[in-house]
Jmol script that loads the backbone (N, CA, C; Angstrom):
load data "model"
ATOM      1  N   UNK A   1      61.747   0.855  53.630  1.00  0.00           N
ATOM      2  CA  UNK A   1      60.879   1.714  54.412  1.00  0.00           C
ATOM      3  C   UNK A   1      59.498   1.075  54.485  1.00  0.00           C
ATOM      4  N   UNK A   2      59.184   0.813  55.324  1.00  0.00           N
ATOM      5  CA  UNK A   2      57.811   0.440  56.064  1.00  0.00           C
ATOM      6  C   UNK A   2      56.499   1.414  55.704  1.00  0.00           C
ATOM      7  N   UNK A   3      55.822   1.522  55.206  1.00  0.00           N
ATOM      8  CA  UNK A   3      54.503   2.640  54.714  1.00  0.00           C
ATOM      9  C   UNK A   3      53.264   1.521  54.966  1.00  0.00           C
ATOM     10  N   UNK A   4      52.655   2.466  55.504  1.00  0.00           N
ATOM     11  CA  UNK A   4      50.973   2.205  56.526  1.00  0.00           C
ATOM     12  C   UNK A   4      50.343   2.620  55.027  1.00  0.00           C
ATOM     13  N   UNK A   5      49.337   2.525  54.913  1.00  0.00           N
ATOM     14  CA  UNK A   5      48.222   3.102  53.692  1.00  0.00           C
ATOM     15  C   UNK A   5      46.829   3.369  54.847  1.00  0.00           C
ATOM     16  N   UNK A   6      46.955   4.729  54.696  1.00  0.00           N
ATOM     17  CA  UNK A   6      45.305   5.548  55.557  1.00  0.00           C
ATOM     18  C   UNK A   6      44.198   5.810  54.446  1.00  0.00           C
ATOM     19  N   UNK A   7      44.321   4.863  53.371  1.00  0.00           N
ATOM     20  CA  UNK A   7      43.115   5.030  52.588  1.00  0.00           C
ATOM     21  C   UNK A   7      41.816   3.901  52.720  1.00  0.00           C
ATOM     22  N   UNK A   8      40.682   4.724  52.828  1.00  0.00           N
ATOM     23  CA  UNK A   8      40.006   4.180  53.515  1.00  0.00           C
ATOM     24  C   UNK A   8      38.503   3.926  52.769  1.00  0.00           C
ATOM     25  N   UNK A   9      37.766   3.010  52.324  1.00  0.00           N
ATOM     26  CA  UNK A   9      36.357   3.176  51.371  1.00  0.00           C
ATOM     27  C   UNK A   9      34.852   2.952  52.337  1.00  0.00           C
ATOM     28  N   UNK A  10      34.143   3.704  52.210  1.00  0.00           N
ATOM     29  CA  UNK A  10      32.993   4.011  52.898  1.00  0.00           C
ATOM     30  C   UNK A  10      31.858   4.270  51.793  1.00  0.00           C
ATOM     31  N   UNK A  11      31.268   3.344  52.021  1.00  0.00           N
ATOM     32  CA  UNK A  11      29.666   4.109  51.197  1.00  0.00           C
ATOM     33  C   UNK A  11      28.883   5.185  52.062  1.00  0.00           C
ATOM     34  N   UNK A  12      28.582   6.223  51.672  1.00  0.00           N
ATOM     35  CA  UNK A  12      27.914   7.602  52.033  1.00  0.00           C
ATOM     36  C   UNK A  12      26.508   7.173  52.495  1.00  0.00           C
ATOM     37  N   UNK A  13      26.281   6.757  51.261  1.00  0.00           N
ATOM     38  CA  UNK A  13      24.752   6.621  50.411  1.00  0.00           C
ATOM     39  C   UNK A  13      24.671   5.294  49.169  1.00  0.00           C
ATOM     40  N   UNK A  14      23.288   4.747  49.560  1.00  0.00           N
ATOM     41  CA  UNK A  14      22.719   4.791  49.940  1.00  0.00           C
ATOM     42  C   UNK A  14      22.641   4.356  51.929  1.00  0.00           C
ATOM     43  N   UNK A  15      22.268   5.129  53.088  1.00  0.00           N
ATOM     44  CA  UNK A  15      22.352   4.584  54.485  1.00  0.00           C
ATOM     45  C   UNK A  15      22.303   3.193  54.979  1.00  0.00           C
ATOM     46  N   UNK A  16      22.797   2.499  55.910  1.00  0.00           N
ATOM     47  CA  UNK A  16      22.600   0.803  56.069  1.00  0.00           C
ATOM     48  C   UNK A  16      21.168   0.693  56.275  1.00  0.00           C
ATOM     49  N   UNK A  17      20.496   0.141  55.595  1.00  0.00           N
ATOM     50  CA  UNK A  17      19.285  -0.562  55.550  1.00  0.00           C
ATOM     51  C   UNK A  17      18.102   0.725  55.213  1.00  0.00           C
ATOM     52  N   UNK A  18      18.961   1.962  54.611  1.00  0.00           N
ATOM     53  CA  UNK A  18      17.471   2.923  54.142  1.00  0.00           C
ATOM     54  C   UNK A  18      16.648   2.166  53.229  1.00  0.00           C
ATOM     55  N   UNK A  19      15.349   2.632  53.329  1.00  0.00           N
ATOM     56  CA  UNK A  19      14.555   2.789  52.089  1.00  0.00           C
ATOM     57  C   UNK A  19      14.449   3.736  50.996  1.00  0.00           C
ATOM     58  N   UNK A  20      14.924   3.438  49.966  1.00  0.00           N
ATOM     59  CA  UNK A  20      15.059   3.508  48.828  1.00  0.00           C
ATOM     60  C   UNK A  20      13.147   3.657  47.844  1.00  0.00           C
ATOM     61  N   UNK A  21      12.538   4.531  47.616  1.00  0.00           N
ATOM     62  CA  UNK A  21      11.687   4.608  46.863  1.00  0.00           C
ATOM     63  C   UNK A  21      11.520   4.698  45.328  1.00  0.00           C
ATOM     64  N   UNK A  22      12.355   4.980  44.781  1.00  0.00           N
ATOM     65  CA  UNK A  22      12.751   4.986  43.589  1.00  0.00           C
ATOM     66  C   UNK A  22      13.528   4.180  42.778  1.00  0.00           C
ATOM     67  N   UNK A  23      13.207   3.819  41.217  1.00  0.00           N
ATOM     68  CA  UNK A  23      13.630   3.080  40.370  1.00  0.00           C
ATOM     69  C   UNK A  23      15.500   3.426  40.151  1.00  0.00           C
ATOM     70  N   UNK A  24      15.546   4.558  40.557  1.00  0.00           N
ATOM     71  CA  UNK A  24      16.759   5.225  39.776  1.00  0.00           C
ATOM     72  C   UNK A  24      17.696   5.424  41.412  1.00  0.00           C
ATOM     73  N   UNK A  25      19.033   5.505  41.553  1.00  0.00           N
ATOM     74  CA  UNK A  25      19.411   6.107  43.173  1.00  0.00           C
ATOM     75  C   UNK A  25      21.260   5.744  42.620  1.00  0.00           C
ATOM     76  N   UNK A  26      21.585   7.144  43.056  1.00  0.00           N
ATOM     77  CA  UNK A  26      22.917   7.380  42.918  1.00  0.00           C
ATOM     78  C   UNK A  26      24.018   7.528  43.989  1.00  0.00           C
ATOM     79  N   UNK A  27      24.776   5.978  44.201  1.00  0.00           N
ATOM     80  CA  UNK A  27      25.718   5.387  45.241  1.00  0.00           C
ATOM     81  C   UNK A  27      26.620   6.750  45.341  1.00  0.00           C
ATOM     82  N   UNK A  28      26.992   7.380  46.616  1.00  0.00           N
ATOM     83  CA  UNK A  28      27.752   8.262  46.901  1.00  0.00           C
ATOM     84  C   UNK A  28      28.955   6.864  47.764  1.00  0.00           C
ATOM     85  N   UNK A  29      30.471   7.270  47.638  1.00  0.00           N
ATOM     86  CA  UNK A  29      31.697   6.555  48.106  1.00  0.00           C
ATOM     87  C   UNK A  29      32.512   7.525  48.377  1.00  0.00           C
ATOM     88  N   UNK A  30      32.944   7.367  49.742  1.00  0.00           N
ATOM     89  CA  UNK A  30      33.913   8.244  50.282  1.00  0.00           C
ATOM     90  C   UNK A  30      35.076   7.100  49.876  1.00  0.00           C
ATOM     91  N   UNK A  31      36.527   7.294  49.099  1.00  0.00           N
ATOM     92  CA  UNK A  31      37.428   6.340  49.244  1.00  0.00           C
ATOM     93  C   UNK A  31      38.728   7.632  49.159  1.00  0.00           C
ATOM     94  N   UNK A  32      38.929   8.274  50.373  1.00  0.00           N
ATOM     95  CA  UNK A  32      40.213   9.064  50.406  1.00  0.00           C
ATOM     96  C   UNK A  32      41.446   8.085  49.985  1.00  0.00           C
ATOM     97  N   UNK A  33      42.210   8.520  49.049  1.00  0.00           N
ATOM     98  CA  UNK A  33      43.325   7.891  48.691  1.00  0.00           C
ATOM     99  C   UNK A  33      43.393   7.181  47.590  1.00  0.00           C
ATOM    100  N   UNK A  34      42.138   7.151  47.205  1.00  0.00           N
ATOM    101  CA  UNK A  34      41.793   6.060  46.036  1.00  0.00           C
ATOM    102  C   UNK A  34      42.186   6.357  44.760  1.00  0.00           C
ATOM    103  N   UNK A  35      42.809   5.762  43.747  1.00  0.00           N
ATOM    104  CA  UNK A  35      42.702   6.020  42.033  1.00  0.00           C
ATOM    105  C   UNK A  35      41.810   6.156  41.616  1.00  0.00           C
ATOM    106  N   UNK A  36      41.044   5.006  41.458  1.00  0.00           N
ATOM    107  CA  UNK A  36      39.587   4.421  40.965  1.00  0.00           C
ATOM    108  C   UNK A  36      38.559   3.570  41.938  1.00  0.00           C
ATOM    109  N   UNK A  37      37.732   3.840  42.148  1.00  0.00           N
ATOM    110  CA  UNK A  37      36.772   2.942  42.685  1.00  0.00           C
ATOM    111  C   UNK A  37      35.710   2.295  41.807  1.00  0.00           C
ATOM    112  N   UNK A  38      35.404   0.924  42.330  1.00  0.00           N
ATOM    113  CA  UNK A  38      34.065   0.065  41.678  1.00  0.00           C
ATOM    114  C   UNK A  38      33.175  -0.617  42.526  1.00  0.00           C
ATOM    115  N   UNK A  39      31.956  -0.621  41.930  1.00  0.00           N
ATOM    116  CA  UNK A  39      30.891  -1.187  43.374  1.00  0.00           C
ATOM    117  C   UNK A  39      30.569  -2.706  42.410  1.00  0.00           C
ATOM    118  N   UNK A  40      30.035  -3.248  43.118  1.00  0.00           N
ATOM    119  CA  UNK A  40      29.022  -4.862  42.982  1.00  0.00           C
ATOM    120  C   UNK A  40      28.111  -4.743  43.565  1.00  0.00           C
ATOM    121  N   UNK A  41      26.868  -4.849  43.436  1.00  0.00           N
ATOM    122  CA  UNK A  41      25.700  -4.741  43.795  1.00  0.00           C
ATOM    123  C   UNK A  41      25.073  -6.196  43.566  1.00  0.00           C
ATOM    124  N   UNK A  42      24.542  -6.781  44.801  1.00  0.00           N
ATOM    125  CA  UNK A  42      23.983  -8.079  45.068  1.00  0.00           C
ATOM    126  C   UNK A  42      25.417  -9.507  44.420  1.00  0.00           C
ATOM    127  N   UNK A  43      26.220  -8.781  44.447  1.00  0.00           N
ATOM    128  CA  UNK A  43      27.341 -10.212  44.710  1.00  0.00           C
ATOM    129  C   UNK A  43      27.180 -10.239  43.339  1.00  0.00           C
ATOM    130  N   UNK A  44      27.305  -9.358  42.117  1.00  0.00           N
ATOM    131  CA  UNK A  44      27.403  -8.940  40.648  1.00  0.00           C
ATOM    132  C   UNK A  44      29.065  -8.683  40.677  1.00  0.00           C
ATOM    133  N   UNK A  45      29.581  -8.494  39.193  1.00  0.00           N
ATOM    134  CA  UNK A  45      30.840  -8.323  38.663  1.00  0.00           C
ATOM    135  C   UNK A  45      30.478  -6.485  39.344  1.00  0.00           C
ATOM    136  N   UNK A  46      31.929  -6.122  39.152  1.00  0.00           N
ATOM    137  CA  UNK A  46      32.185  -5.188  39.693  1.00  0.00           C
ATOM    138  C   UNK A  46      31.995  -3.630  38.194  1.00  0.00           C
ATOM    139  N   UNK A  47      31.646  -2.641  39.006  1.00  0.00           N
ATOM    140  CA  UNK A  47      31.466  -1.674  37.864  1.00  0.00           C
ATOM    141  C   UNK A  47      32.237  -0.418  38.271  1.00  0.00           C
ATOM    142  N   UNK A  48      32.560   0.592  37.060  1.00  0.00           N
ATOM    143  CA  UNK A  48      33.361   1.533  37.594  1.00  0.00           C
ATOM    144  C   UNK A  48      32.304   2.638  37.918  1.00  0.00           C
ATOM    145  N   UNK A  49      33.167   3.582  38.946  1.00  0.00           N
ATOM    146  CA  UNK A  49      31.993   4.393  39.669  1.00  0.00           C
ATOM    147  C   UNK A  49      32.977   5.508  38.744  1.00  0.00           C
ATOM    148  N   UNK A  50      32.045   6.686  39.050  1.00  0.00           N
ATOM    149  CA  UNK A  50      32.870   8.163  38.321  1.00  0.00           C
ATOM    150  C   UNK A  50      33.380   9.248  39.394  1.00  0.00           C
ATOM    151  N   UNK A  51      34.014   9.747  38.880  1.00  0.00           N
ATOM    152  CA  UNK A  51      34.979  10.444  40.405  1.00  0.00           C
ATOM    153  C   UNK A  51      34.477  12.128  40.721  1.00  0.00           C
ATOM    154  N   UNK A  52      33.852  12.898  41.753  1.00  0.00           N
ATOM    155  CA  UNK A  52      33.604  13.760  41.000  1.00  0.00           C
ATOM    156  C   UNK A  52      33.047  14.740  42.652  1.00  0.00           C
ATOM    157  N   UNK A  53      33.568  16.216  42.728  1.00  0.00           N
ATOM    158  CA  UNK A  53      33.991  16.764  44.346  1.00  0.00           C
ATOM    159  C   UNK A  53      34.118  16.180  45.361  1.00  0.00           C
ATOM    160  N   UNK A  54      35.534  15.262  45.372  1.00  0.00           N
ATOM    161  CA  UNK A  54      35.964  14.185  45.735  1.00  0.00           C
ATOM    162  C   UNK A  54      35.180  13.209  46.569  1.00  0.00           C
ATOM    163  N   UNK A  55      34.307  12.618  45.730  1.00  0.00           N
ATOM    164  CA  UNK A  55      33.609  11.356  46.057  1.00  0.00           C
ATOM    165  C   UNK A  55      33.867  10.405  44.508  1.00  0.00           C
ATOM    166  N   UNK A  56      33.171   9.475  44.984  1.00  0.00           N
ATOM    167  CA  UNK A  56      33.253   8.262  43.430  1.00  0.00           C
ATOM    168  C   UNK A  56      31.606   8.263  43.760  1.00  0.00           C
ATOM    169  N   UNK A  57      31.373   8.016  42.940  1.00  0.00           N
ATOM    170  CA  UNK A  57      29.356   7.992  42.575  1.00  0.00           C
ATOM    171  C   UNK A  57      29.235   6.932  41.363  1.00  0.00           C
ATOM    172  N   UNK A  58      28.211   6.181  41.455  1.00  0.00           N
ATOM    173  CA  UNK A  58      27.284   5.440  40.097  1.00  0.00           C
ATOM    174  C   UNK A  58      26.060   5.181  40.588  1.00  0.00           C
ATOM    175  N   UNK A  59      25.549   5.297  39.434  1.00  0.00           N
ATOM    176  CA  UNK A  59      24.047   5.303  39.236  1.00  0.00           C
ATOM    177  C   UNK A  59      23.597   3.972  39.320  1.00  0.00           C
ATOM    178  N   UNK A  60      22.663   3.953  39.993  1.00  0.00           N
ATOM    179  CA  UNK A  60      21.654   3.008  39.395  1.00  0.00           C
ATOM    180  C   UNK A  60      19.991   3.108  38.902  1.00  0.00           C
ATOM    181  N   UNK A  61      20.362   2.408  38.025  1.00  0.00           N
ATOM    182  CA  UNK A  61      18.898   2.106  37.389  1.00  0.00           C
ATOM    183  C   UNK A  61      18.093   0.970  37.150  1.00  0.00           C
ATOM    184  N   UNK A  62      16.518   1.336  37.534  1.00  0.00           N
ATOM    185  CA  UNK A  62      15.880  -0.243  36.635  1.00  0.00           C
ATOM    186  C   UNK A  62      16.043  -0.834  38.342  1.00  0.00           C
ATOM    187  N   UNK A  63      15.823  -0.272  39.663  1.00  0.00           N
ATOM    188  CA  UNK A  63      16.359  -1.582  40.539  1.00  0.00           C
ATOM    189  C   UNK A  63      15.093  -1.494  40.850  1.00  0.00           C
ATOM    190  N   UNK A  64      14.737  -2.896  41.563  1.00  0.00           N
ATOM    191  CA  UNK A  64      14.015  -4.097  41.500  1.00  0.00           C
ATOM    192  C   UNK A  64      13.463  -3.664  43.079  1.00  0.00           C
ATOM    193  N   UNK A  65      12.650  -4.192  43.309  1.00  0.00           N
ATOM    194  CA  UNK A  65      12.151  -3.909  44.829  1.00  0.00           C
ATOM    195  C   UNK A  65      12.332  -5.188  45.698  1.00  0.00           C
ATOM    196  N   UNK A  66      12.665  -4.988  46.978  1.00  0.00           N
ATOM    197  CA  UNK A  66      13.519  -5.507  47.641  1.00  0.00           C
ATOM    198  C   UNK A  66      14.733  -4.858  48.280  1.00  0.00           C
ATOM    199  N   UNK A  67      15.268  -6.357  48.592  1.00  0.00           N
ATOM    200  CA  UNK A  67      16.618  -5.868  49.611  1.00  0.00           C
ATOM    201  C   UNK A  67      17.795  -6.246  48.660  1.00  0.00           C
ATOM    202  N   UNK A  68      19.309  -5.259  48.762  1.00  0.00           N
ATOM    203  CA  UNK A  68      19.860  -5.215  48.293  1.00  0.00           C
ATOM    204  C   UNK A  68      20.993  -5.068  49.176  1.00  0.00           C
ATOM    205  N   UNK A  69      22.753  -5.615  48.241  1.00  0.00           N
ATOM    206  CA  UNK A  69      24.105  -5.333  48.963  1.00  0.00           C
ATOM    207  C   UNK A  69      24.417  -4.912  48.517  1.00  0.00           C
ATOM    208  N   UNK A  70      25.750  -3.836  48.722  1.00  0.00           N
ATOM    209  CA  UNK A  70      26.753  -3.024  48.096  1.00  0.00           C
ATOM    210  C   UNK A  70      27.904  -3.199  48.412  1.00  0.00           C
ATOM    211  N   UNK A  71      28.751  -3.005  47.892  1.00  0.00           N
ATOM    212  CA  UNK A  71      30.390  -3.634  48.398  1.00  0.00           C
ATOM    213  C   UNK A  71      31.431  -2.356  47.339  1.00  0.00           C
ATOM    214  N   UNK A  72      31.720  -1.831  47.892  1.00  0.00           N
ATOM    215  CA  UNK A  72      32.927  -0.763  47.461  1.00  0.00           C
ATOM    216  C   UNK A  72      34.030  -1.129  47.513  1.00  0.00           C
ATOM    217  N   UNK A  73      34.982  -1.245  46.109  1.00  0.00           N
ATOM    218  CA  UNK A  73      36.336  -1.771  46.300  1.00  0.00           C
ATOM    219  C   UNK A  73      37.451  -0.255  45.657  1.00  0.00           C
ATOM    220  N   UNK A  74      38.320   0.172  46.337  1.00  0.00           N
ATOM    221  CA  UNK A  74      39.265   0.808  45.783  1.00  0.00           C
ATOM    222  C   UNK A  74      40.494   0.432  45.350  1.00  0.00           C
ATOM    223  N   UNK A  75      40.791   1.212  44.480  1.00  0.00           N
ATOM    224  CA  UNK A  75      42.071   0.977  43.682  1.00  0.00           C
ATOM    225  C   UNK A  75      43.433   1.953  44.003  1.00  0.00           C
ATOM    226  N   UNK A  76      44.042   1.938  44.762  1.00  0.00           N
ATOM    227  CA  UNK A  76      45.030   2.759  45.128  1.00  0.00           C
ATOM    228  C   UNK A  76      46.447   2.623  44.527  1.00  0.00           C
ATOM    229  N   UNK A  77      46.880   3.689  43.919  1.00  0.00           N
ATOM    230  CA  UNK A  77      48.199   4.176  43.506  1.00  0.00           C
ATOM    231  C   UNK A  77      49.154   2.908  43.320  1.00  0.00           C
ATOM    232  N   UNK A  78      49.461   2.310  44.910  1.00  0.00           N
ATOM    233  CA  UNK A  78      50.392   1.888  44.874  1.00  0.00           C
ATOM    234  C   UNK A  78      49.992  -0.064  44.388  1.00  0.00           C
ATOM    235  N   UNK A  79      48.559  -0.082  43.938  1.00  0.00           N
ATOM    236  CA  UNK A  79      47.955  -1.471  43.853  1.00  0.00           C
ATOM    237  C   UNK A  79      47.517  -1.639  44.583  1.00  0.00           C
ATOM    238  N   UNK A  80      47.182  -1.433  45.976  1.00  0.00           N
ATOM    239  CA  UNK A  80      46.509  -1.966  47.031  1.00  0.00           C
ATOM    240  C   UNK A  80      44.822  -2.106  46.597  1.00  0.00           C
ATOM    241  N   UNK A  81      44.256  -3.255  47.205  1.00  0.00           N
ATOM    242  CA  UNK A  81      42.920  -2.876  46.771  1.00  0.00           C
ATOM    243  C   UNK A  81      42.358  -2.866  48.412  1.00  0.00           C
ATOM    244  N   UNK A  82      41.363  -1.667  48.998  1.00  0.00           N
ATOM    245  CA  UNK A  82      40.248  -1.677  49.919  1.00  0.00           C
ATOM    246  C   UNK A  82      39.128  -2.217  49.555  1.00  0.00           C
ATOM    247  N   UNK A  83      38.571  -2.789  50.532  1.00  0.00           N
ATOM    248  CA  UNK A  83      37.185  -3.323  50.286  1.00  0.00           C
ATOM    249  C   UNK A  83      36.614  -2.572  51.578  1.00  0.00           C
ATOM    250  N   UNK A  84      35.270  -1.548  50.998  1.00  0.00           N
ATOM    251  CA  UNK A  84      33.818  -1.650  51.954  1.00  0.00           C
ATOM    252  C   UNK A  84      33.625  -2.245  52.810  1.00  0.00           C
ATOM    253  N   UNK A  85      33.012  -2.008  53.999  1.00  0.00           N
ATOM    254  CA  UNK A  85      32.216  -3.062  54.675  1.00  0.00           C
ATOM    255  C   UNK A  85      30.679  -2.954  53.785  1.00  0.00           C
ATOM    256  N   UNK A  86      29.757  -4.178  53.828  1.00  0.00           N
ATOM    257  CA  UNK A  86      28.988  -4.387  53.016  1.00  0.00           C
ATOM    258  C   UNK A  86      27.585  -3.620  53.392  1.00  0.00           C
ATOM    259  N   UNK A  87      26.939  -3.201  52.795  1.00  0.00           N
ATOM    260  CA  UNK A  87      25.797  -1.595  52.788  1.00  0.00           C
ATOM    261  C   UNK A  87      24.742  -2.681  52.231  1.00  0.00           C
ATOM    262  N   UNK A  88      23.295  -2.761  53.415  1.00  0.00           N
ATOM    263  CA  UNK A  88      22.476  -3.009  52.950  1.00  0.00           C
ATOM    264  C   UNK A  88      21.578  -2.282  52.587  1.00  0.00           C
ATOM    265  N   UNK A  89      20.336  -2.144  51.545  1.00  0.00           N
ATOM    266  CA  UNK A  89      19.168  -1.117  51.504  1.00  0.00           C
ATOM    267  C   UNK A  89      18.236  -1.829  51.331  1.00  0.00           C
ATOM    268  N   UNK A  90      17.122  -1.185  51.040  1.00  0.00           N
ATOM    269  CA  UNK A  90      15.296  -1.789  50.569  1.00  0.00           C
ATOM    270  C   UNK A  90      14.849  -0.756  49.695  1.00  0.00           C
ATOM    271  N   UNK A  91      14.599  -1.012  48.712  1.00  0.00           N
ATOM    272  CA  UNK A  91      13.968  -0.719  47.468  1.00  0.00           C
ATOM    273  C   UNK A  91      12.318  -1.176  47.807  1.00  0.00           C
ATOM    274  N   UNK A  92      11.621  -0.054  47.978  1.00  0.00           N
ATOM    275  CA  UNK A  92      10.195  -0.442  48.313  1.00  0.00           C
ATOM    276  C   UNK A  92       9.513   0.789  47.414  1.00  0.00           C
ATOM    277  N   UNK A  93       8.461   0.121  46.548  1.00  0.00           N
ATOM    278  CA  UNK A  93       7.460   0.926  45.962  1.00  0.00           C
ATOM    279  C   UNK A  93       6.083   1.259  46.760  1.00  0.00           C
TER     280      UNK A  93
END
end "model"
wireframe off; spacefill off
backbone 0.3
color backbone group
């Protein structure tokens, strides 16, 4: 049997290219279908996000001012992994 996978990973938040004012800012991920999701931030090892009224979320802290990437990868049931399209922001004080 042939099976399609409609699971799909989207960063919410932070918006493509918002500004970001704050040291602290908590990644919202839409990944319907997903087990587990993990983000990389600036082309970093990957971290686990926490799952929670069905979104995946992680924090960040301590970020740096400037421009930044995000990359959302999911982990689905059957092994499949999704990848994000890549989320830029600006961290400006």
């Amino acid at each position: 049997m042939n099976t399609m996978t409609a699971a799909r990973v989207e960063i919410d938040y932070p918006r493509e290219r918002e500004r970001v004012t704050s040291r602290s800012y908590t990644i919202r991920i839409d990944a319907a279908g997903a087990q587990r999701c993990l983000v990389s931030i600036d082309d970093s090892q990957f971290h686990t996000c926490r799952q929670a009224d069905g979104y995946f979320w992680f924090d960040l802290q301590d970020l740096r001012a400037g421009q930044h990437d995000i990359v959302a990868k999911a982990l689905l049931d059957n092994g499949e992994v999704v990848l994000s399209d890549p989320r830029r922001f600006r961290v400006e004080f």
